[in-house]
MARDOMAR-417877 format. One record per residue (C-alpha): residue in three letters; x, y, z. Coordinates in steps of 0.05 Angstrom, whole numbers, padded with zeros to 5 digits, always signed. Layout:
<recs>
ALAXYZ...
</recs>
This chain:
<recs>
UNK-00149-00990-01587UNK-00202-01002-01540UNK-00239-01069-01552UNK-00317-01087-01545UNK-00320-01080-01462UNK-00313-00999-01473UNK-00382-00995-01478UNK-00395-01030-01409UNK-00415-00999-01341UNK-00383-01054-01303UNK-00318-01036-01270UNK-00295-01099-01278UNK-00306-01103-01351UNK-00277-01028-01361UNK-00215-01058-01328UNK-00210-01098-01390UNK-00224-01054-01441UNK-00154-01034-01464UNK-00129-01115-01466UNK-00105-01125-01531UNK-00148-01186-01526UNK-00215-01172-01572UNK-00265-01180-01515UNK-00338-01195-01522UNK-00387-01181-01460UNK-00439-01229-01449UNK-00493-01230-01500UNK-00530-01248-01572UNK-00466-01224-01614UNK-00411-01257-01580UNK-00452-01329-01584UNK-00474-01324-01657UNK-00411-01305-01686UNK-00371-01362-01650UNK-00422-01404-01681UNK-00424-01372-01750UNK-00341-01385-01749UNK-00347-01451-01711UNK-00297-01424-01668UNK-00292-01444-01595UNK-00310-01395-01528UNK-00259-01370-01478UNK-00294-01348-01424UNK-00265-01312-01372UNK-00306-01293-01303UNK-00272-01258-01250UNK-00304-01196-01211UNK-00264-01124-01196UNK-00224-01130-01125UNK-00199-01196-01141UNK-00129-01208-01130UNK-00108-01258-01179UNK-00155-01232-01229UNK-00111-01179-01237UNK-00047-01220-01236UNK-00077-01258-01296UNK-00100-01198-01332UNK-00016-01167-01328UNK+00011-01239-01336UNK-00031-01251-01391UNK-00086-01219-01424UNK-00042-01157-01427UNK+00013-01194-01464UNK+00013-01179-01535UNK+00031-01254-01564UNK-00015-01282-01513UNK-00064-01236-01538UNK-00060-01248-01612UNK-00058-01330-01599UNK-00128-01312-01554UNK-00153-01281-01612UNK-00133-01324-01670UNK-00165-01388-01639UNK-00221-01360-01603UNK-00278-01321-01591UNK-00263-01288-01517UNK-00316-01269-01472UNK-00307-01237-01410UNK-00360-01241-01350UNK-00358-01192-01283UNK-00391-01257-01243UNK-00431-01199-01201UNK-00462-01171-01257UNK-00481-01245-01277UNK-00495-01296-01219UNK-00525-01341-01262UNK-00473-01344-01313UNK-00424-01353-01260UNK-00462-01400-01225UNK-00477-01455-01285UNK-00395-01444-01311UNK-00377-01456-01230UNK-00412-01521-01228UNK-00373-01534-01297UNK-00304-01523-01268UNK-00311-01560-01203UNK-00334-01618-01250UNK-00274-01614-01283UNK-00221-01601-01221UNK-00247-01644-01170UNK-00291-01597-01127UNK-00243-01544-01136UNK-00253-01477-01162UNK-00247-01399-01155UNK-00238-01339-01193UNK-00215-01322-01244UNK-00250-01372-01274UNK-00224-01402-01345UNK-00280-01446-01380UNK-00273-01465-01450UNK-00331-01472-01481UNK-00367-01500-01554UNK-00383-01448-01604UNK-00469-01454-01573UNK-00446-01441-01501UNK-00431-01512-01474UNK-00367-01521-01423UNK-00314-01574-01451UNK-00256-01551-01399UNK-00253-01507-01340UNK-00198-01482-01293UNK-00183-01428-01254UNK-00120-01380-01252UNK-00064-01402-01298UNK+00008-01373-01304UNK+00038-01343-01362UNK+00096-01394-01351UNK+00088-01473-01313UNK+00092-01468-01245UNK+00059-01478-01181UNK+00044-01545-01210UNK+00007-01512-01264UNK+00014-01508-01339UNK+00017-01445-01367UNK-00040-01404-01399UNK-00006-01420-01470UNK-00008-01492-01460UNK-00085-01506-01436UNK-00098-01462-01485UNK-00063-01501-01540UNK-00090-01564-01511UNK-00162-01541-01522UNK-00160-01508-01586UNK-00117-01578-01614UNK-00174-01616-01573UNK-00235-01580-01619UNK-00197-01586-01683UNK-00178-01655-01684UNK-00214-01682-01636UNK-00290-01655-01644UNK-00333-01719-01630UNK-00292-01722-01560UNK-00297-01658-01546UNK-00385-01660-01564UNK-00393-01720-01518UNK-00352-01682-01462UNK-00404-01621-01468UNK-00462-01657-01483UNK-00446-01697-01417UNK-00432-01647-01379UNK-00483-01609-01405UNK-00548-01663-01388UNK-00506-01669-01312UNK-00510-01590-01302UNK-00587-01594-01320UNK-00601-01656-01279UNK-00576-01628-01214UNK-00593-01555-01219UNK-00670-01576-01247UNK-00676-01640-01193UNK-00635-01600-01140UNK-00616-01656-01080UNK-00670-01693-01097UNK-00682-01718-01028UNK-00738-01758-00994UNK-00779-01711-00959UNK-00776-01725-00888UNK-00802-01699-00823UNK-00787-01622-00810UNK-00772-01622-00730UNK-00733-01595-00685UNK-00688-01647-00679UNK-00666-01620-00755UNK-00638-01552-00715UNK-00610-01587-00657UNK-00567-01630-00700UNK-00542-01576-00755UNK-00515-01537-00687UNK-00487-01599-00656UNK-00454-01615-00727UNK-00433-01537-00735UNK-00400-01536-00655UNK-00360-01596-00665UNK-00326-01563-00731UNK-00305-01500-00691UNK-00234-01476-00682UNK-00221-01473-00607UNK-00159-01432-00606UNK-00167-01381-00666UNK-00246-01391-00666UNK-00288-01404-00734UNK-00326-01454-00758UNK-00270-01492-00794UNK-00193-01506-00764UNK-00166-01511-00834UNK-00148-01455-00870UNK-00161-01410-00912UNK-00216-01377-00860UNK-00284-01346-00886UNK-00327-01313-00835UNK-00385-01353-00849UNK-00438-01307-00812UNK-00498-01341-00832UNK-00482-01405-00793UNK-00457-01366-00727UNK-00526-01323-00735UNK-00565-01390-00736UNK-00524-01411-00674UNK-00540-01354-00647UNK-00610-01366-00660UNK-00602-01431-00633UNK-00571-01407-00564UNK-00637-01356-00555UNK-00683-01422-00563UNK-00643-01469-00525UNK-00599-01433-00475UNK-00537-01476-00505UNK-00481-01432-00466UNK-00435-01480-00515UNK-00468-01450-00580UNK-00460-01372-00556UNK-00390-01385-00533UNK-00373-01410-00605UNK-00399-01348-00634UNK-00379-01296-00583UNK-00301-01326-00580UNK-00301-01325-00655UNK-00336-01251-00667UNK-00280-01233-00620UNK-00227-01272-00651UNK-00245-01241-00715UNK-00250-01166-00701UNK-00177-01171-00664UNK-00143-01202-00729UNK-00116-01174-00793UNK-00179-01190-00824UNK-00212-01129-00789UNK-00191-01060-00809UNK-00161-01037-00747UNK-00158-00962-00765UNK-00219-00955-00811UNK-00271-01010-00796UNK-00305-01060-00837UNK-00277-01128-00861UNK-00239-01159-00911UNK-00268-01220-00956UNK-00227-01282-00917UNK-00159-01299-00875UNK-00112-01339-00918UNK-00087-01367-00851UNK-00116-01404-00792UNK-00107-01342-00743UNK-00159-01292-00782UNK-00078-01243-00787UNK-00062-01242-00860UNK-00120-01232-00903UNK-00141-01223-00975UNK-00151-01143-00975UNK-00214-01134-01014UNK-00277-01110-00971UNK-00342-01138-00999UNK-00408-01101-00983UNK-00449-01170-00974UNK-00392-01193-00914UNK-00395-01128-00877UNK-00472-01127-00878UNK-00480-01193-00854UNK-00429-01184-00797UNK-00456-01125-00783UNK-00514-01152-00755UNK-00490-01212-00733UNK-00444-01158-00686UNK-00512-01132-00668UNK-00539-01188-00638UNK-00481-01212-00605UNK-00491-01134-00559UNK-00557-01157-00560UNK-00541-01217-00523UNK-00479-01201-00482UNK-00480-01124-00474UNK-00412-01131-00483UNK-00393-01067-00503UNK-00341-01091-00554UNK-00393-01121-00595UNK-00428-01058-00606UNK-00364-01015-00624UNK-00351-01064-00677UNK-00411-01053-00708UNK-00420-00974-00705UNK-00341-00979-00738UNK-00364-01022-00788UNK-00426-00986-00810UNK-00392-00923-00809UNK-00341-00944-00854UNK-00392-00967-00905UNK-00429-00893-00892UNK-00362-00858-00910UNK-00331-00898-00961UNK-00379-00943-00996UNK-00446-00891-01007UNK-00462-00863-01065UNK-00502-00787-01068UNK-00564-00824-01077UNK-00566-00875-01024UNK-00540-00934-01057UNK-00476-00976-01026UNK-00418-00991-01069UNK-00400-01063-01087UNK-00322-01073-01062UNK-00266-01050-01055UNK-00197-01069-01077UNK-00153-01109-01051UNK-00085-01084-01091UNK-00065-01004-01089UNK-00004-00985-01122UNK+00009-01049-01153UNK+00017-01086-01089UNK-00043-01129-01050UNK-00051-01095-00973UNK-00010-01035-00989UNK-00053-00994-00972UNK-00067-01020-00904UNK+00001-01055-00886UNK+00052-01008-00845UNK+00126-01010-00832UNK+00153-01017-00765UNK+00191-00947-00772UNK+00132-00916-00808UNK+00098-00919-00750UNK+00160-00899-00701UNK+00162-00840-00745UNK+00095-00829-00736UNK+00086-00842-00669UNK+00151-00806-00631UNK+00129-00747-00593UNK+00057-00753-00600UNK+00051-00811-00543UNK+00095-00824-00494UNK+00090-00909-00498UNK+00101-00921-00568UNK+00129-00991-00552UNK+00070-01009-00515UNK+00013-00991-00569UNK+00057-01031-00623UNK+00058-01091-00575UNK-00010-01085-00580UNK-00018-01090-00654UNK+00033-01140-00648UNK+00083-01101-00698UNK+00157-01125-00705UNK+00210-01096-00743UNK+00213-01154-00791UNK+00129-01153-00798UNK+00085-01201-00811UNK+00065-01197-00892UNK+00122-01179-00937UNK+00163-01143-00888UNK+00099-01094-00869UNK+00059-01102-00809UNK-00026-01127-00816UNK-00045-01088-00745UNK-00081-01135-00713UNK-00089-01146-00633UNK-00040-01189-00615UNK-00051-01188-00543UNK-00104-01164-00483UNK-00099-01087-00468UNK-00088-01102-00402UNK-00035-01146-00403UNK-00002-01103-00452UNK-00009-01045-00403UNK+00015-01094-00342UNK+00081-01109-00382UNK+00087-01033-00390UNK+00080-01010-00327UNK+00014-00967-00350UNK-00058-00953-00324UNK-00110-00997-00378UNK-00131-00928-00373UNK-00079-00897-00401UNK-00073-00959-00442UNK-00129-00946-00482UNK-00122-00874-00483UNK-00050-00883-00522UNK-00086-00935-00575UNK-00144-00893-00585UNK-00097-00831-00605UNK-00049-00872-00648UNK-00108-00902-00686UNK-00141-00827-00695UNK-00070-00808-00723UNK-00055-00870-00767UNK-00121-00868-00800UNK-00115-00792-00822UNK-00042-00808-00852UNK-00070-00873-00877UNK-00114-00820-00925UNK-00054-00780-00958UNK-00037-00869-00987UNK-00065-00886-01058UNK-00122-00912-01043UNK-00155-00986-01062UNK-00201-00977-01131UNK-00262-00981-01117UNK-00328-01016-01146UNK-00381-00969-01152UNK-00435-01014-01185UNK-00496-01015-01139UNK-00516-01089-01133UNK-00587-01095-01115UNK-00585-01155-01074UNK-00517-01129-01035UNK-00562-01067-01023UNK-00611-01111-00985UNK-00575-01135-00942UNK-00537-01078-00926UNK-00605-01042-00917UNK-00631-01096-00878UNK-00563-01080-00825UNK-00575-01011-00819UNK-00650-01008-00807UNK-00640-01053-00755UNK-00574-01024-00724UNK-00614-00954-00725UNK-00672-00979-00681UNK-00619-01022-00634UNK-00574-00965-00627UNK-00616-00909-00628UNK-00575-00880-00690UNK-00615-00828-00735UNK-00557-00830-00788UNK-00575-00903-00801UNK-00636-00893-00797UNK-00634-00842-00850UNK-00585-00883-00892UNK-00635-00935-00901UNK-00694-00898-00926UNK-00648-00867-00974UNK-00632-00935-00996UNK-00698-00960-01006UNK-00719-00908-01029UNK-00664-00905-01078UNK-00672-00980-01093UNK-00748-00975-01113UNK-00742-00918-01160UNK-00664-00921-01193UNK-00664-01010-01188UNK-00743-01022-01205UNK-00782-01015-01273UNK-00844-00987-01282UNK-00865-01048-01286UNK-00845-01056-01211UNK-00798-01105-01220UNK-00719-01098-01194UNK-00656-01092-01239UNK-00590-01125-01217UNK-00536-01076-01218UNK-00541-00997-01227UNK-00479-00950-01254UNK-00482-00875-01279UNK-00557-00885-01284UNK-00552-00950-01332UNK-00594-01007-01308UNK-00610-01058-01356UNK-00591-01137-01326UNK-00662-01169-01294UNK-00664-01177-01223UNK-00656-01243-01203UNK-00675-01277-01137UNK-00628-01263-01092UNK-00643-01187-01115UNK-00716-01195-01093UNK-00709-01246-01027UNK-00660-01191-01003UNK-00693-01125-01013UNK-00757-01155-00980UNK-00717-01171-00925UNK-00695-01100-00921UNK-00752-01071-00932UNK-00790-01110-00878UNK-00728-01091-00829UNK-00743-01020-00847UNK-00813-01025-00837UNK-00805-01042-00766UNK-00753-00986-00753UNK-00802-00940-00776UNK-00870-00974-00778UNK-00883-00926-00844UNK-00941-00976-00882UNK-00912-00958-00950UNK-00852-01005-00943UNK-00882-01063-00919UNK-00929-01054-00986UNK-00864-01052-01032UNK-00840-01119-00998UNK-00910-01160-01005UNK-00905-01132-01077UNK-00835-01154-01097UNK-00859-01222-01063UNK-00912-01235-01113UNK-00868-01228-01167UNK-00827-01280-01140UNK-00884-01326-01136UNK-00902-01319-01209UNK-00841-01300-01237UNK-00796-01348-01206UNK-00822-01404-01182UNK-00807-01477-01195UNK-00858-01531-01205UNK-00830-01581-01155UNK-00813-01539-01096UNK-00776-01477-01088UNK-00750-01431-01142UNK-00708-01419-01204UNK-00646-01363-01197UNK-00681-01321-01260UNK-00753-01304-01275UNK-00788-01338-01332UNK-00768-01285-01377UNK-00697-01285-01371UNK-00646-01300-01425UNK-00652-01364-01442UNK-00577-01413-01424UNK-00554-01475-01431UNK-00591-01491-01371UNK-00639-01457-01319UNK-00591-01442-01254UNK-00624-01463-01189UNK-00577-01460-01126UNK-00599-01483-01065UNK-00537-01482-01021UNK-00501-01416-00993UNK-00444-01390-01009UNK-00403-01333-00990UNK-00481-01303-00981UNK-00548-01337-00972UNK-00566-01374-01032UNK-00633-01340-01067UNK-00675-01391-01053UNK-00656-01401-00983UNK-00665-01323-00964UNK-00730-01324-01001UNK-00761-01380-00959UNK-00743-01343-00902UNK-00771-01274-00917UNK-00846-01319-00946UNK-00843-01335-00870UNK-00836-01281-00842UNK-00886-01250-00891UNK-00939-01311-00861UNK-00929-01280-00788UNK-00951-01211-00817UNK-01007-01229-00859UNK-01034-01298-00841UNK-01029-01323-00916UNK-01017-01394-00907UNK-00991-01396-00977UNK-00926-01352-00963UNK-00915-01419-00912UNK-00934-01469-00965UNK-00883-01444-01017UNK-00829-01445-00960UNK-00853-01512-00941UNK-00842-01540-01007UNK-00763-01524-01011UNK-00756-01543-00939UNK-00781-01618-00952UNK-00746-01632-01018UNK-00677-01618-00979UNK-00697-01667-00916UNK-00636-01696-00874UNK-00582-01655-00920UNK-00611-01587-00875UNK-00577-01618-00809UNK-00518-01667-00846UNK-00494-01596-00889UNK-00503-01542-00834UNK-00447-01503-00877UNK-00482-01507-00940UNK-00549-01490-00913UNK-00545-01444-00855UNK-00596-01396-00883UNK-00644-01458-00901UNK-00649-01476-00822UNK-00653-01400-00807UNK-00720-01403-00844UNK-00740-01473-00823UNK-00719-01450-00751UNK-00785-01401-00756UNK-00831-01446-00783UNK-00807-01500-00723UNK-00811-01456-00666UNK-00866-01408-00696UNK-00862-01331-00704UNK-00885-01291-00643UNK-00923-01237-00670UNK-00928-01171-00635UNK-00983-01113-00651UNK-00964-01049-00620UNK-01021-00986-00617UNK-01011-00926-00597UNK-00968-00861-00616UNK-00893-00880-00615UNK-00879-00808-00577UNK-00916-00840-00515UNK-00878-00857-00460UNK-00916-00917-00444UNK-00910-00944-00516UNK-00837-00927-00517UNK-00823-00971-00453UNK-00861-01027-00494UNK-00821-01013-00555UNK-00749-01012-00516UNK-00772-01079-00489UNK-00780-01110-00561UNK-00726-01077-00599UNK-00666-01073-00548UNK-00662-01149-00534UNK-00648-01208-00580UNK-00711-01231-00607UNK-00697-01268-00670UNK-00774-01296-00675UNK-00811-01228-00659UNK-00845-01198-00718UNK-00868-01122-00693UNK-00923-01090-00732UNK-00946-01013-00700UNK-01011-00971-00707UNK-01008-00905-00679UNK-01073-00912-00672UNK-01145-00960-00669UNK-01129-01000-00739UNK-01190-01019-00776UNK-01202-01084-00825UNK-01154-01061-00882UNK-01105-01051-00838UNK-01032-01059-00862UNK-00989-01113-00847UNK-01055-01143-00829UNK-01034-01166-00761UNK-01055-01102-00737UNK-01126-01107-00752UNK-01176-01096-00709UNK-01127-01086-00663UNK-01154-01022-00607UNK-01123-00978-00561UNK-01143-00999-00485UNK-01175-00954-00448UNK-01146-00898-00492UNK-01079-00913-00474UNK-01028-00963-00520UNK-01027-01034-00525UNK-00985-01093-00544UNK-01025-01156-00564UNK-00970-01221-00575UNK-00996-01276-00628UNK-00961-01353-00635UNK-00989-01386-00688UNK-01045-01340-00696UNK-01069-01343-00621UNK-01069-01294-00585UNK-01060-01277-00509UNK-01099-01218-00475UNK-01065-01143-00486UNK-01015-01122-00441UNK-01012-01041-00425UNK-00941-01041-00396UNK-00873-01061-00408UNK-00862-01102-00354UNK-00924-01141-00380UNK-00894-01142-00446UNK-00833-01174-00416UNK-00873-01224-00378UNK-00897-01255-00445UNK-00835-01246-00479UNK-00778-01269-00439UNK-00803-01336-00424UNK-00747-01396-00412UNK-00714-01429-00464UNK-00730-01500-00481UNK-00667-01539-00456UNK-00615-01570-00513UNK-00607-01633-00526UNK-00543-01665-00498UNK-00487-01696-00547UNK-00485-01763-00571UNK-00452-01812-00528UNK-00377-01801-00533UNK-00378-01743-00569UNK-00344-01673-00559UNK-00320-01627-00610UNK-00248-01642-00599UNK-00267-01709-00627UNK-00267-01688-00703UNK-00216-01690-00742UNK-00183-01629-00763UNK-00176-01640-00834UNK-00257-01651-00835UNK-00296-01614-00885UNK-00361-01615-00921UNK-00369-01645-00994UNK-00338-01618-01049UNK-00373-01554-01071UNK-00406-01546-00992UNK-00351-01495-00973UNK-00353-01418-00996UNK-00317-01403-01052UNK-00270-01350-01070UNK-00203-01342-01111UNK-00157-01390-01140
</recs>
C-alpha cells in the first residue's frame, strides 16, 4: 500500500510513496504525533536526480525488514531539500556538526520527538562497508541512545540546537570594516592562485563543481582592471569545461559536477540552476573574446533547456536524472562498437571523429565511452591526413546522427516541479542571451516565463510560491525565490524595455524589505510568516547557487541605479559590513557577495536611452550597449520625451534632442551631456580600465598548495 507521500506533488516524494517505510512529509502531523508517542524523528532529505539517493532508497528503504525496524522505532519523515531550503539548510548545518564539515545528500538526521537534531550522516549501506556502518547499525545506535540514554541525548540537541541559532541569527559576526576596492582585488588574487592550470577550475582537487559565480566575478574583475591573468583563468576553464564529459556533447547543457580532476566522468544529473548560470557566464565570455566557441556553447545549452526542460506554460523544469534504466550515465555513455555500428558507411573517417571524442574500445566509465574532446580538431585532422574542414564536417554529422539514436534510449526521469527561484535565473539567461544574440525564441521564452511566474507562482496577495506542479502551489516563497525573479525580471526589462516588468520587480522588492528582513543587517531565508522551526535559517554564503541574501543585495543595487532610492543601497550596505575581511579571505563562499559589493565600489553607470527602438540611430546606440560586456551598465529606454512619473525613474525628464534619440550616461547620479550617436555613446563607455594591482611579493599561483581549500562548510555541496 501506498504510504502518506501519495498525496505529494513532489517528484521526489512520489518516488517514495510505495516504500514500505510509513513516510510522513514535512508538516504539523508528522511532529505532534512523534511527540504524542515520544518517539524519535528519522529524517531523510535527498532531492529527485540524486544518485545515491536512489541507491539508499533500493538498498534500504525498499527492504521489507529494514522497513518494519524504520517503522517500529521511529517516526520517518522524508524531505525533497528543493521543495524545502530551509529545512535542508538548518539539518545541513546539523550534519556537518556532527561529521566534521562533511556532508551531502541523502541526508540522514535523527532527530528528538520536537524537531531537534541528536545525529546526522549522510548515505549509509545496507551492509558495513566503505568504512561505514550499515543503515541497521546507526540506526540501532540511536534508537538504544534515546531509550537509555535520554539526558545525553537532550544535552546533545539542546547544544546543538543554541549553536545552530547562534550562528545562523549572529551570522559571521564580523567587525565591520572598510568596503574598498582593495576587498575585490584580493578575493581575485585569492580565487587565481586556487586555479587548476592544466584541467582549469577554481580548485585542483577533485571532485570539480563549476563554480560560475566566482569565474563571473573574475570576469567582472578583468572588465575593471584589464587583469589578462583573471580572463585567462576563466576563458581556459569555460573551455576546459565544455570539451569534457561534464558537457553533453550531443545534446547540450551540463551536468551537476566532475567526480574527477579532468571535468571527463561526471555525475549525470542536469540541474536547471547550473545551466542558467553558465549560460550566461558563456555569454559574456563571447562578449569578451568573440570567440565563436563561447557563443555555440551557449545557444546549445539554452536550446536544450527550450526542448527538454519547458513546460506548455513557460515554466523550466527542475532536473533531470542522472540514472536511466537502472544504471547512472546510461543514457549518455556509448560503446565503442555502438558507435562503429553506427557510424560505418555514413562517414568515411570514423577513426578520426572517435579520436576526437577520445573513445577506446575498453572506454572510459564502466566499459562505455563519456564523449568528451579529447584532443584539438586540428590536430586530430593532421594525424588523419584530413582538411579541419572536412574535420568538422565529419563531427558535425556524427553528432546530428548520435543525438537522433540517442532518442529511441530510455530516457533520464525527469523533475518537472517548477522552482521559482531556478526560474529566475534561468529567466534572467535568456532575456539576456535574446538581446546579445539577437534570438526572438528567447526572447519569447522569457516573457512566457515571467509571465508564467507572476500569475501560476504569485498570490493574490502578490507574493511568490516556491515550487509549482499540476497547478498545486502551496510552500511560501522564500528569498532566494524573490532576489532571483527580480533579477529576471529586471534582465527582461532591458531586453524589452516594456515598463510593466520593471514594476513587478520593485514590487517583489518591497516585500523583501518588510517581509524578510533582519534587524542587524541583511535578511532571514523565510518571511515573518513562515512556519515557525527550531530556528530561523539565515545563510549568507553560496553554495551550488548564490545564497538568498547575497543575490538580494545585489539586485537592491541595481534597483538604486534605476531609481535613486538610497535605501535599496542602505539595506545592501548593511550585509556588506557585517561580513568585512571574510568577502576577500572566502572568495569561494562569497562570490555573489563581491558581485554586489563590486557595484556599489565601482558605481553603476546608468544609461537613459529616448527614442523609438525601430530607429536606426537608436539602434546603433543600443548595439553599442548590449553587444559588449558591460557588467555595470544599467539601460533604461523611453520611446519617447518621459515626463516626472516616469518608470524606472532614471528616465525622467529625460527629452529627445532635436527630435531625434538620445543617450544620457549617469555615475553616481551625475550626469554627462547627451550623446546623439553611437560613436559618442562609445566614447563615454569604453573608457580604460583602472590597472590591477600586482601580487604580493613572492607570490604566484603555483605557490599554493594543492590540497588547499576553504573552511569546512566554504565548498559547494552535493552528494555523499
Amino acid at each position: 500500500m501506498a504510504n502518506r507521500l501519495q498525496h505529494e506533488t513532489s517528484p521526489y516524494l512520489l518516488q517514495h510513496a510505495n516504500n514500505p517505510v510509513d513516510w510522513y512529509p514535512w508538516g504539523p502531523e508528522a511532529l505532534e504525533t512523534a511527540q504524542e508517542q515520544d518517539t524519535p524523528v528519522l529524517l531523510s532529505i535527498g532531492y529527485s536526480a540524486c544518485h545515491w539517493c536512489h541507491v539508499m532508497e533500493r538498498e534500504s528503504f525498499e527492504d521489507p525488514d529494514i522497513a518494519a525496524y524504520m517503522n517500529a522505532h521511529f517516526i520517518n519523515i522524508k524531505v525533497d531539500r528543493e521543495e524545502r531550503p530551509d529545512i535542508d539548510d538548518i539539518y545541513m548545518q546539523a550534519t556537518l556538526a556532527f561529521n566534521r564539515g562533511s556532508g551531502g545528500w541523502p541526508m540522514t538526521v535523527f532527530l528528538t520527538p520536537d524537531g531537534r537534531p541528536f545525529h546526522a550522516g549522510t548515505y549509509y549501506p545496507p551492509e558495513p562497508r566503505y568504512g561505514m556502518p550499515s543503515f541497521q547499525q546507526v540506526m540501532e545506535a540511536a534508537a538504544h541512545a534515546f531509550q537509555t540514554r535520554r539526558k545525553e541525548v537532550e544535552r546533545t540537541a539542546r547544544t546543538l540546537s543554541a549553536d545552530l541559532t547562534r550562528n545562523m541569527l549572529e551570522g559571521l559576526s564580523a567587525e565591520p570594516e572598510m568596503l574598498a576596492v582593495s576587498l575585490l582585488d584580493d578575493a581575485a588574487q585569492n580565487l587565481i592562485r586556487r586555479t587548476d592550470p592544466v584541467h582549469g577550475g577554481l580548485t585542483r582537487a577533485k571532485p570539480k563543481f563549476p563554480n560560475p559565480v566566482n569565474l563571473e566575478l573574475l570576469l567582472r574583475y578583468h572588465k575593471a582592471t584589464g587583469s589578462q591573468e583573471a580572463a585567462q583563468v576563466v576563458l581556459f576553464t569555460l573551455r576546459k569545461m565544455a570539451q569534457g564529459g561534464i558537457y553533453d556533447q550531443l545534446g547540450g547543457g551540463f551536468h551537476r559536477y566532475s567526480v574527477d580532476e579532468r571535468w571527463l566522468v561526471p555525475h549525470f544529473e542536469k540541474m536547471l540552476y547550473d545551466n542558467a548560470l553558465l549560460a550566461r557566464v558563456y555569454l559574456h565570455a563571447w562578449q569578451l573574446s568573440n570567440d565563436v566557441f563561447f557563443r555555440e556553447i551557449v545557444e546549445d545549452t539554452l536550446d536544450y533547456v527550450l526542448r527538454e526542460m519547458t513546460g506548455p506554460g513557460g515554466g523550466f523544469y527542475s532536473t533531470q536524472d542522472a540514472d536511466s534504466e537502472g544504471e547512472e550515465g546510461r543514457f549518455f555513455v556509448w560503446s565503442d562498437a555502438e558507435l562503429r555500428d553506427a557510424l560505418n558507411g555514413i562517414i568515411d573517417n570514423v577513426n578520426a571523429v572517435l579520436a576526437y571524442w577520445g573513445v577506446t574500445p575498453e572506454g572510459n566509465f564502466e566499459g562505455r565511452n563519456i564523449l568528451h574532446v579529447a584532443d584539438m580538431i586540428e590536430r586530430v585532422a593532421i594525424r588523419h591526413g584530413l582538411s579541419v574542414e572536412q574535420m568538422r564536417d565529419d563531427v558535425s554529422t556524427a553528432r546530428t546522427l548520435l543525438f537522433t539514436l540517442r532518442k529511441n534510449r530510455v530516457p533520464p526521469g525527469r523533475d518537472e516541479k517548477i522552482v521559482t527561484a531556478w526560474n529566475g535565473m534561468m529567466l534572467a539567461a535568456f532575456a539576456e542571451a535574446a538581446r546579445v544574440l539577437g534570438h526572438d525564441d528567447y526572447r519569447q521564452a522569457a516573457q512566457d516565463n515571467a509571465a508564467f511566474l507572476l500569475s501560476e507562482l504569485s498570490g493574490q496577495d502578490g507574493r511568490l510560491r516556491r515550487t509549482c506542479r499540476d497547478g498545486q502551489s502551496k510552500i511560501n516563497g522564500y528569498l532566494e525565490d524573490y532576489a532571483h525573479v527580480i533579477d529576471g525580471l529586471l534582465e527582461l526589462y532591458q531586453t524589452t524595455f516594456e515598463t510593466r516588468w520593471f514594476v513587478e520587480a520593485e514590487q517583489l522588492a518591497e516585500i523583501v524589505l518588510t517581509r524578510f528582513r533582519a534587524k542587524d543587517g541583511g535578511f532571514y531565508d523565510t518571511s515573518d510568516d513562515h512556519e515557525e522551526l527550531i530556528v530561523r535559517p539565515r545563510n549568507l554564503q553560496d553554495n551550488a547557487t548564490p545564497s538568498g541574501n547575497a543575490m538580494m543585495a545585489y539586485v537592491l543595487m541595481r534597483l538604486t541605479g534605476f531609481t535613486g532610492e538610497t535605501r535599496y543601497e542602505e539595506a545592501a550596505l548593511n550585509l556588506y559590513r557585517s561580513l568585512g575581511s571574510s568577502l576577500s579571505e572566502y572568495p569561494m563562499a562569497f562570490g555573489e557577495m563581491l558581485v554586489g559589493l563590486e557595484l556599489y565600489l565601482r558605481r553603476p553607470v546608468e544609461i537613459a536611452l529616448i527614442g523609438d527602438p525601430k530607429d536606426a540611430r537608436l539602434r546603433a546606440m543600443l548595439d553599442v550597449v548590449q553587444q559588449a560586456y558591460r557588467p555595470l551598465a544599467l539601460v533604461a529606454l523611453s520611446p519617447k520625451d518621459a515626463d516626472g512619473t516616469a518608470n524606472p525613474p532614471l528616465l525622467r525628464t529625460r527629452t529627445l534632442r532635436d527630435g531625434g534619440p538620445a543617450a544620457y550616461v549617469c555615475e553616481n547620479f551625475v550626469c554627462a551631456a547627451p550623446v546623439t550617436t553611437a560613436e559618442a555613446l562609445a566614447a563615454l563607455l569604453d573608457r580604460p580600465p583602472e590597472p590591477p594591482p600586482g601580487p604580493p611579493p613572492g607570490m604566484r599561483r603555483i605557490d599554493v598548495p594543492d590540497d588547499e581549500e576553504a573552511p569546512d562548510g566554504f565548498e559547494p555541496l552535493d552528494e555523499a
